[in-house]
N, CA, C and O of each residue as an XYZ file, in Angstrom:
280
protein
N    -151.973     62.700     26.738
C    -152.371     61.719     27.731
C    -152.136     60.332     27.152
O    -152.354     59.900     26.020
N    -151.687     59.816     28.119
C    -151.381     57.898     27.545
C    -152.348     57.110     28.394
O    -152.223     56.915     29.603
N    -153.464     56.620     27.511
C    -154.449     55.537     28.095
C    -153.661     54.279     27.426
O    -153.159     54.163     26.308
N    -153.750     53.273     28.659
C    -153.857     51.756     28.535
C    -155.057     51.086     27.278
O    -156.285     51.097     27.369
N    -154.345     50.625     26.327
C    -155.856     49.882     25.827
C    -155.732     48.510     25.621
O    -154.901     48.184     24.773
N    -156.282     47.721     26.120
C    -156.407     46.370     25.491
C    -156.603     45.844     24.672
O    -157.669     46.293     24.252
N    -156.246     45.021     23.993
C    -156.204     43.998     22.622
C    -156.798     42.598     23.082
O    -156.137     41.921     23.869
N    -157.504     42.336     22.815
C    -158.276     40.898     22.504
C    -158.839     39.850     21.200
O    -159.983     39.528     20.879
N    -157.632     39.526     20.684
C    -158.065     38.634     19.474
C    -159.070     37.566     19.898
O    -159.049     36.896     20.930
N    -160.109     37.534     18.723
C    -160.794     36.674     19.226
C    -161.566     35.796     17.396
O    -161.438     36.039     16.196
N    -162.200     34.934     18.102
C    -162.107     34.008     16.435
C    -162.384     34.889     15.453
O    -161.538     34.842     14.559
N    -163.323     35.747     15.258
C    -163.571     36.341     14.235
C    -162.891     37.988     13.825
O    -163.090     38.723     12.858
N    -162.096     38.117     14.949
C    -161.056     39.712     14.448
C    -160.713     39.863     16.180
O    -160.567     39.049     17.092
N    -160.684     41.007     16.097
C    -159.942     41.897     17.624
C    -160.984     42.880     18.011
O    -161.900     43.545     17.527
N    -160.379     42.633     19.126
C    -161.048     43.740     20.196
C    -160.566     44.686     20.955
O    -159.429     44.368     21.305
N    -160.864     45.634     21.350
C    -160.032     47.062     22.259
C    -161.086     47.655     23.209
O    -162.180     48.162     22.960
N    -160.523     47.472     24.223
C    -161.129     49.114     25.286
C    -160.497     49.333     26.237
O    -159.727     48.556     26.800
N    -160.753     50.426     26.524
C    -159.742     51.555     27.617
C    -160.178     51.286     29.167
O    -161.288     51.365     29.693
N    -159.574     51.122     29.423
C    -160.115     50.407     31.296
C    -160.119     51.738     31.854
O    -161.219     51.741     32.408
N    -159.639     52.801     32.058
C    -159.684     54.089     32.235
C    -161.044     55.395     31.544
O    -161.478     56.453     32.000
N    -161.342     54.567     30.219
C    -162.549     55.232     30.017
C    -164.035     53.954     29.888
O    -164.403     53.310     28.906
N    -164.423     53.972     30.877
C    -165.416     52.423     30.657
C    -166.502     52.822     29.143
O    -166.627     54.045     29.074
N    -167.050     52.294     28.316
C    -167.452     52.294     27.140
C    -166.800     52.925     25.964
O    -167.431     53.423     25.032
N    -165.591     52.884     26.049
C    -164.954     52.997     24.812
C    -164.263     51.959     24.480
O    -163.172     51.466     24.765
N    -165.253     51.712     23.732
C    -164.711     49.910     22.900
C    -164.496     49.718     21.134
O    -164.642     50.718     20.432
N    -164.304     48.985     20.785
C    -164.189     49.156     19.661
C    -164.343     47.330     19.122
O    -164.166     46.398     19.907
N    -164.633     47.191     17.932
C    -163.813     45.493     17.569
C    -163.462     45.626     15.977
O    -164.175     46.431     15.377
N    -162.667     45.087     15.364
C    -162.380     45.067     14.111
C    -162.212     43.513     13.223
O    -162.580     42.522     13.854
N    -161.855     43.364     12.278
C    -161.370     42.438     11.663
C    -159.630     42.077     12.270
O    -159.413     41.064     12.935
N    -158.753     42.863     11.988
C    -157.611     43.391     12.007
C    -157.387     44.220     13.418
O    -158.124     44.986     14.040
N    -156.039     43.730     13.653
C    -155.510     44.241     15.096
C    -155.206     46.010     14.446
O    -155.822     46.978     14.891
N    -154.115     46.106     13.310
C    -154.241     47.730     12.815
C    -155.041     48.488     12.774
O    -154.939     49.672     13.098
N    -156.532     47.606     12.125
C    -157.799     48.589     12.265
C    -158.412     48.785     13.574
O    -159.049     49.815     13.798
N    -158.261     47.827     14.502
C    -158.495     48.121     16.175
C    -157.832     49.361     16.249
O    -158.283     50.507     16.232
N    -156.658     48.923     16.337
C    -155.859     50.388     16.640
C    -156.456     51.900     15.941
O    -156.505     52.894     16.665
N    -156.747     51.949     14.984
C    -156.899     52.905     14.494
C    -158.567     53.484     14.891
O    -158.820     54.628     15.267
N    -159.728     52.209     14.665
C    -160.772     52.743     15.746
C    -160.900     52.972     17.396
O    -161.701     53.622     18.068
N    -159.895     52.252     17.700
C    -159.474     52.710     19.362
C    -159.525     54.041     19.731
O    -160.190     54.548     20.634
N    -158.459     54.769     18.641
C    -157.710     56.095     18.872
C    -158.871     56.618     18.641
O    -159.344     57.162     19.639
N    -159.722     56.679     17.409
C    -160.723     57.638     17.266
C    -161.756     57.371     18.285
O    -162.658     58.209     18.294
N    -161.831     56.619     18.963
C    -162.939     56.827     19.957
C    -162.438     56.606     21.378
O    -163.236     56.451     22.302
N    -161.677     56.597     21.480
C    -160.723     57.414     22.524
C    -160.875     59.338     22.323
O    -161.472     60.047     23.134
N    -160.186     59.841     21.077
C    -160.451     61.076     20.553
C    -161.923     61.521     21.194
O    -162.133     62.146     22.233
N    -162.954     60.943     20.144
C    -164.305     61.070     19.991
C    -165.137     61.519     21.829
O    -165.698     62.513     22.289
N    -164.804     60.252     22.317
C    -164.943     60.628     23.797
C    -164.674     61.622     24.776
O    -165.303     62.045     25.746
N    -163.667     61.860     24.308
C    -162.444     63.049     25.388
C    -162.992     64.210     24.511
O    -163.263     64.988     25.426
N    -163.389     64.956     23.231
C    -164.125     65.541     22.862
C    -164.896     66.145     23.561
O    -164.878     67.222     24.158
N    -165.839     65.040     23.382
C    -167.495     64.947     24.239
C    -167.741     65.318     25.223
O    -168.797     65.909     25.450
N    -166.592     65.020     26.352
C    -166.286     65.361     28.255
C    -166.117     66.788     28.046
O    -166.725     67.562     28.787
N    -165.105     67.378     26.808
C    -164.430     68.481     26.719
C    -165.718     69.420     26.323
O    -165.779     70.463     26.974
N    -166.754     69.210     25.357
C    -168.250     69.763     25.273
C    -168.800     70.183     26.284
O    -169.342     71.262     26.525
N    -168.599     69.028     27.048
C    -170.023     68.977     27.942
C    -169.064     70.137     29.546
O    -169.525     70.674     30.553
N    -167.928     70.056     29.081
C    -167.262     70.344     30.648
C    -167.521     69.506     32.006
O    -167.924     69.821     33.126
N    -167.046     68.119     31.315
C    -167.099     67.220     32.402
C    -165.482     66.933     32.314
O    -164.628     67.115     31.446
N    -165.491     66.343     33.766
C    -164.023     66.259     34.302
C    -163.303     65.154     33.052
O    -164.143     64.298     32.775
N    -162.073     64.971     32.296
C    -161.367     63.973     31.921
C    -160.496     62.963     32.671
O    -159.418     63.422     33.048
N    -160.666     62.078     32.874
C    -160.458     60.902     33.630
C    -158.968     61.270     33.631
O    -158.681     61.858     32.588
N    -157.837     61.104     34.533
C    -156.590     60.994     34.323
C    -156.316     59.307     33.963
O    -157.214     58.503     34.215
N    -155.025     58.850     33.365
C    -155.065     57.723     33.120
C    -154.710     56.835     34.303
O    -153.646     57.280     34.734
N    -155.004     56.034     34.863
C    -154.719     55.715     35.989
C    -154.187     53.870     35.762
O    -153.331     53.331     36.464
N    -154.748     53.365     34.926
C    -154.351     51.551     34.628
C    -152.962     51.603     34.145
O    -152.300     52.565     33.755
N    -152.614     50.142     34.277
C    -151.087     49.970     33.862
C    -150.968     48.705     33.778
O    -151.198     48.179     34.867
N    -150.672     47.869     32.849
C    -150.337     46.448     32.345
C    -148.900     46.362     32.242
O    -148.148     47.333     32.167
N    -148.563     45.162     32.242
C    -147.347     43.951     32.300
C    -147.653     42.836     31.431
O    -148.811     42.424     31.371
N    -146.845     42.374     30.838
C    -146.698     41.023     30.608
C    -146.269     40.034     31.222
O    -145.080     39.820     30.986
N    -146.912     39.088     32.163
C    -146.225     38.244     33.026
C    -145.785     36.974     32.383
O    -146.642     36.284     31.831
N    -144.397     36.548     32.397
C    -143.980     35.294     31.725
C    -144.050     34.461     32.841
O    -143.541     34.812     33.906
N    -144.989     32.721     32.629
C    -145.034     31.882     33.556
C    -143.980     30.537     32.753
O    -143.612     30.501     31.579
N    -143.784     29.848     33.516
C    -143.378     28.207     32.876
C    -144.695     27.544     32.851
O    -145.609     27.500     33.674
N    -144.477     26.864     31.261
C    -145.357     25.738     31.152
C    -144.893     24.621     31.750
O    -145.559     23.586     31.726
């Protein structure tokens, strides 16, 4: 499955979460270490649904980069 995740640098490190799974967030120092706690709690989550036998969200979001003129 391919979830969307967001990146948000912000003054003191980065940030991530999955718009497709609402509370799976993460923040780090480092955009690599985002990435790498993203995935595991992305993992960690989809787990948990898979425990409990609750439905797994299909991925449904989708981003662009829009280029404007300054």
């Amino acid at each position: 499955m391919n979830y969307v995740v967001v990146y948000e640098k912000s003054a003191s490190g980065w940030g991530a979460y999955v718009p497709d799974l609402p509370g799976v967030v993460t923040t780090a120092k480092t955009k690599e270490e985002a990435q790498r706690l993203i995935r595991e709690a992305i993992e960690f989550h989809l787990e948990g649904l898979r425990e409990d036998n609750a439905p797994i969200p299909e991925p449904s979001a989708s981003a662009e980069v829009v280029t404007v003129s300054s």
